[in-house]
C-alpha positions as CSV (number, residue, x, y, z in Angstrom):
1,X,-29.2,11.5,4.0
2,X,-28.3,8.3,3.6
3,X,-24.7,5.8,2.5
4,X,-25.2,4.8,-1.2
5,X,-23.1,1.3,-1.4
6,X,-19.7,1.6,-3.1
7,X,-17.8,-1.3,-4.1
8,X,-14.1,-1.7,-3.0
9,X,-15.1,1.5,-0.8
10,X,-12.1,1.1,1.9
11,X,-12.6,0.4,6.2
12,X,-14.2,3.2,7.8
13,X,-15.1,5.4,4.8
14,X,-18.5,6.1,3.2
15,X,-20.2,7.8,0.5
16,X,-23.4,9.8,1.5
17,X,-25.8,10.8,-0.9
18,X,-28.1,13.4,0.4
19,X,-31.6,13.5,0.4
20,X,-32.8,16.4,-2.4
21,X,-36.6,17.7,-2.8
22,X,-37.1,19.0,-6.4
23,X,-39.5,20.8,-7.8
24,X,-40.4,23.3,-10.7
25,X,-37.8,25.7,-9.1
26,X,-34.8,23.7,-8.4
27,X,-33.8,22.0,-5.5
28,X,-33.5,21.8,-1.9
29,X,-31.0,19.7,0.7
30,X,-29.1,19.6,3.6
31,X,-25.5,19.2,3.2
32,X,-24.7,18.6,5.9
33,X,-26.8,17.2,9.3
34,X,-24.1,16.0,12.2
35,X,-27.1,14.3,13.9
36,X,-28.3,11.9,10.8
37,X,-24.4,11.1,10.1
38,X,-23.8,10.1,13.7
39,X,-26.7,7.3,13.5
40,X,-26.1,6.5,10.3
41,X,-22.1,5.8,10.5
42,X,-21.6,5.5,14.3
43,X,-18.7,8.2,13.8
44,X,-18.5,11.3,15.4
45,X,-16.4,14.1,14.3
46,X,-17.0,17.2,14.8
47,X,-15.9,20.1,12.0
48,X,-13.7,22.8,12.7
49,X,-12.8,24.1,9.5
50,X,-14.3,24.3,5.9
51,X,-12.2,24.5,2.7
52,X,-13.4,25.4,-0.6
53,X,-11.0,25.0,-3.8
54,X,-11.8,26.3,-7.9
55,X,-9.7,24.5,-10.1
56,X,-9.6,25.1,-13.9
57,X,-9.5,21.4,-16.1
58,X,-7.0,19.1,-15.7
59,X,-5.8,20.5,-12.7
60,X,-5.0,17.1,-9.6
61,X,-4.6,18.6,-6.3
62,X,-3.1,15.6,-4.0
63,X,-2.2,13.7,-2.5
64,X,-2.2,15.4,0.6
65,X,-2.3,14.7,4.8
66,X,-1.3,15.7,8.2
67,X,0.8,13.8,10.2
68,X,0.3,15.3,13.9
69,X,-2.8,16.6,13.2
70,X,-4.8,14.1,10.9
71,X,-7.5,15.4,9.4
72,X,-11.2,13.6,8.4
73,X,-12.8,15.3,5.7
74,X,-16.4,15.5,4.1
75,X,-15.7,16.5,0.3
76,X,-18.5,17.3,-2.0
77,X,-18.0,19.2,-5.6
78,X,-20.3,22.1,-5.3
79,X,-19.7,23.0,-9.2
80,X,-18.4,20.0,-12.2
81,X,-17.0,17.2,-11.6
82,X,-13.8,15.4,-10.0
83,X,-12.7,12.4,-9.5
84,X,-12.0,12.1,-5.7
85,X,-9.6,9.7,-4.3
86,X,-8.0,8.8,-0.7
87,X,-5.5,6.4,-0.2
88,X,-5.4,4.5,3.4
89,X,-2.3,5.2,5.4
90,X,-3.2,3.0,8.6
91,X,-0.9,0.4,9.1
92,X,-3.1,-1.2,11.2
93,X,-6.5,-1.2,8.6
94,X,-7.2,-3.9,6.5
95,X,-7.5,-1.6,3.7
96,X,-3.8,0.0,4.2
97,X,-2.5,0.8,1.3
98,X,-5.1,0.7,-0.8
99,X,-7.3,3.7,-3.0
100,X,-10.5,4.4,-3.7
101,X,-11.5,6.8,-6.5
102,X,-15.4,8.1,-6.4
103,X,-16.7,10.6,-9.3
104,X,-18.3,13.3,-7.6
105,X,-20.4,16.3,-9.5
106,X,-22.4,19.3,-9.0
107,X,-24.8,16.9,-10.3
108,X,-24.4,13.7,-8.4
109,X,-24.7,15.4,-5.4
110,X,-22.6,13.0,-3.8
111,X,-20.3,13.2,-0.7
112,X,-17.4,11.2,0.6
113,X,-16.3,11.0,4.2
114,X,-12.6,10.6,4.6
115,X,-11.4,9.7,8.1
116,X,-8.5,10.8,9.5
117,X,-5.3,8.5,8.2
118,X,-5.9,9.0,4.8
119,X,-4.2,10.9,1.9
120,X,-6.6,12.6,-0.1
121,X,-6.5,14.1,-3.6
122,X,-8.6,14.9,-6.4
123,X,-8.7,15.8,-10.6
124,X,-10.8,18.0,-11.9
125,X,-12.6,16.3,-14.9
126,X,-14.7,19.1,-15.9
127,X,-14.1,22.7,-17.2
128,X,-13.9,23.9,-13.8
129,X,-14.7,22.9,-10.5
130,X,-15.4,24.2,-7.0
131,X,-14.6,21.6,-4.3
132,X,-15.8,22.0,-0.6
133,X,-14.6,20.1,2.1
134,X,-14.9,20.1,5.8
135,X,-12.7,19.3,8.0
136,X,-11.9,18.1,11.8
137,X,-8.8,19.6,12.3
138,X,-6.9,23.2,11.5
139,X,-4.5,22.9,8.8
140,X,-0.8,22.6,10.0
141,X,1.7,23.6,7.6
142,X,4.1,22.3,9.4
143,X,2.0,18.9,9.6
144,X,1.7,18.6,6.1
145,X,2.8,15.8,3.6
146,X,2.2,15.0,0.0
147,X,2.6,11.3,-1.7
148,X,3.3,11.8,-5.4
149,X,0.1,11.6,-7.5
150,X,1.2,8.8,-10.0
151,X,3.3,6.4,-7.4
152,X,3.9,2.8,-8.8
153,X,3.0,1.3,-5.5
154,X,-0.3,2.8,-5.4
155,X,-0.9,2.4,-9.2
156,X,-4.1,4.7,-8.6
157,X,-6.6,5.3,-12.1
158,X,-6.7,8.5,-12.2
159,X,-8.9,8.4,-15.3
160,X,-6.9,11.0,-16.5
161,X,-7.3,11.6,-20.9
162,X,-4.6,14.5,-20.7
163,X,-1.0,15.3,-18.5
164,X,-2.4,16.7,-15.1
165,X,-1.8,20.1,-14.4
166,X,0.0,19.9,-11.0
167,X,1.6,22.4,-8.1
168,X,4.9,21.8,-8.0
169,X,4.9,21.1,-4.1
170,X,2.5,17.9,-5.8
171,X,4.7,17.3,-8.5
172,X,7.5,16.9,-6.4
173,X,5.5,14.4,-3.3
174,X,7.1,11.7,-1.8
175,X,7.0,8.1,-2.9
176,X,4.7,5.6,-1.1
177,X,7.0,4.0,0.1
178,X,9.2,6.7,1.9
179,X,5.8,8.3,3.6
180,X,5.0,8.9,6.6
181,X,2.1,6.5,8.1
182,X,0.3,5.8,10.4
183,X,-0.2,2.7,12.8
């Protein structure tokens, strides 16, 4: 494992690309190794949950977060490819406010840690997708906000060719600017 160098990556986040063996029969890595991620970012989370998601094309699921119970996630696309962004909700970061948007494939391999203060959402850029993510807190309905996907504050490049396909508990997320944050 190791953190592959992103520009305009935001504070605190990382992409890891994992270390894969190939050979005549396919291929062979660990996902995930809480040990190597601990001396490599200095962070340590543990996971308590693990989420998977199959989307058809088209489909932007985001941009969601907790506000009592603020999740930090490792996302990886098991199968196709996304476009995975998070958005920095710490008032106190010097990235607040900002987004970063990372392709990540069945292919690629890659992974993106998220920590906890972030919104997080993704589109699905292939003809389907299945999304894993892991997670250091329990999902809390009751905890749970969602910043409209195309917010003019935000202004994220979605890299969207078509309308997304959207829930309507997306379609209908709150400004930027009427969120709640975090300091």
């Amino acid at each position: 494992m190791k953190i592959q160098e992103q520009e305009n990556i935001l504070a605190d986040m990382c992409v890891i690309a994992p270390t894969v063996y190939r050979d005549n029969r396919g291929c062979f890595f660990e996902s995930w190794n809480e040990r190597e991620f601990s001396q490599l970012t200095g962070a340590n989370f543990h996971f308590v949950q693990d989420n998977r998601s199959v989307s058809k094309a088209h489909v932007l699921r985001g941009l969601h977060y907790q506000v009592s119970r603020p999740q930090g996630k490792i996302v990886t696309a098991l199968k196709g490819t996304i476009f995975d962004v998070a958005v920095d909700l710490r008032k106190s970061s010097p990235t607040f406010g900002k987004w970063f948007g990372i392709e990540l494939s069945g292919i690629n391999k890659l992974q993106v840690w998220i920590p906890p203060g972030f919104a997080h959402g993704f589109l699905v850029c292939s003809p389907v997708a299945e999304v894993a993510y892991k997670t250091t807190d329990y999902y809390s309905p009751k905890d749970e906000r969602c910043i409209v996907w195309n917010d003019p504050v935000l202004d994220i490049d979605w890299q969207a060719r078509d309308t997304p396909i959207l829930s309507s508990k997306d379609a209908a997320g709150d400004p930027f600017e009427l969120a709640e944050l975090f300091e």
